[in-house]
MITI-527355 format. One record per residue (C-alpha): x, z, y. Coordinates in steps of 0.02 Angstrom, whole numbers, plus 50000, padded with zeros to 5 digits. Layout:
N
+-------+-------+-------+
|     x |     z |     y |
+-------+-------+-------+
|     X |     Z |     Y |
...
+-------+-------+-------+
***
This chain:
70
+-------+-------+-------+
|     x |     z |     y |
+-------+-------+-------+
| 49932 | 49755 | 50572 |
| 49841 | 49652 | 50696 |
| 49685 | 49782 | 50755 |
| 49729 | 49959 | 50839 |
| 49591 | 50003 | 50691 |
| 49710 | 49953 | 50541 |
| 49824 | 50084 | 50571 |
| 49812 | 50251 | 50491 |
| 49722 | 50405 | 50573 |
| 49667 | 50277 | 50700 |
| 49831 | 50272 | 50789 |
| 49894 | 50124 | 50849 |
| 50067 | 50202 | 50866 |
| 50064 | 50255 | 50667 |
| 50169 | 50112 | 50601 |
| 50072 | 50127 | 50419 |
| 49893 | 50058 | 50384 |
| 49743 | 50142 | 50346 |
| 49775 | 50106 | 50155 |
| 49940 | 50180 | 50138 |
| 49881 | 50344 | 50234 |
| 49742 | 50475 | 50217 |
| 49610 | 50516 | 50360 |
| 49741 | 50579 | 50472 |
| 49855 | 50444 | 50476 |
| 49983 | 50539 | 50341 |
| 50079 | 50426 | 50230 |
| 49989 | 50434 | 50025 |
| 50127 | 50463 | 49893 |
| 50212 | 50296 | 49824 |
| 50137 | 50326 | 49668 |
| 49983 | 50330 | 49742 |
| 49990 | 50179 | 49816 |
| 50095 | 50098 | 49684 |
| 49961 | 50131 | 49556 |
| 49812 | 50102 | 49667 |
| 49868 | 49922 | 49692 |
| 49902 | 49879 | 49533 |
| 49744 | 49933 | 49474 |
| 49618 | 49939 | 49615 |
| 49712 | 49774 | 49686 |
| 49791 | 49659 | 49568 |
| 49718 | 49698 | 49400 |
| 49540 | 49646 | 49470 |
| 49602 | 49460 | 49492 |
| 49631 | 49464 | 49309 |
| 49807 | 49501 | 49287 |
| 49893 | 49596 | 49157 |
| 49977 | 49777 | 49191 |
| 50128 | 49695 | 49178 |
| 50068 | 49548 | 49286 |
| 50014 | 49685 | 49429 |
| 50139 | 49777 | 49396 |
| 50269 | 49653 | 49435 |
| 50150 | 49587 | 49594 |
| 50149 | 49758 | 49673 |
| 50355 | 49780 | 49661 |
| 50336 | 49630 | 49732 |
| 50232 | 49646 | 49887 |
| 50273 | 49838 | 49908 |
| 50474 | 49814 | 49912 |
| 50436 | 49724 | 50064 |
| 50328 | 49862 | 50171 |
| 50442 | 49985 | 50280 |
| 50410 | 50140 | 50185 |
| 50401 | 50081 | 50006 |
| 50559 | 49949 | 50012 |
| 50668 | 50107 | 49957 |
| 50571 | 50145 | 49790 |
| 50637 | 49966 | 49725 |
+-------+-------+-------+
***
């Protein structure tokens, strides 16, 4: 995150963003996210929901507090 404002709850010490938490900085549930960036995300640039699905794995197994879900 480069801005104090991109981390969740507005905490520059929370080590998650402001799209993997809620309004006070806690972290969403992986499935949550997972399925918020497949379809909110990827599907949108007019991939398939295997196409997302396989972009998301992607992208989330390499974020701190998702790698472990892959």
């Amino acid at each position: 995150m480069r801005r104090p404002r991109e981390h969740g709850g507005g905490n520059e010490q929370n080590p998650f963003c402001i799209f993997c938490t809620d309004e006070d900085g806690n972290l969403k549930s992986f499935k949550e996210i997972y399925e918020g960036m497949v379809g909110n995300f990827f599907m949108p640039q007019g991939m398939s929901r295997k196409e997302a699905e396989k972009a998301t794995a992607d992208l989330m197994s390499k974020m701190p507090a998702w790698k472990d879900h892959f």
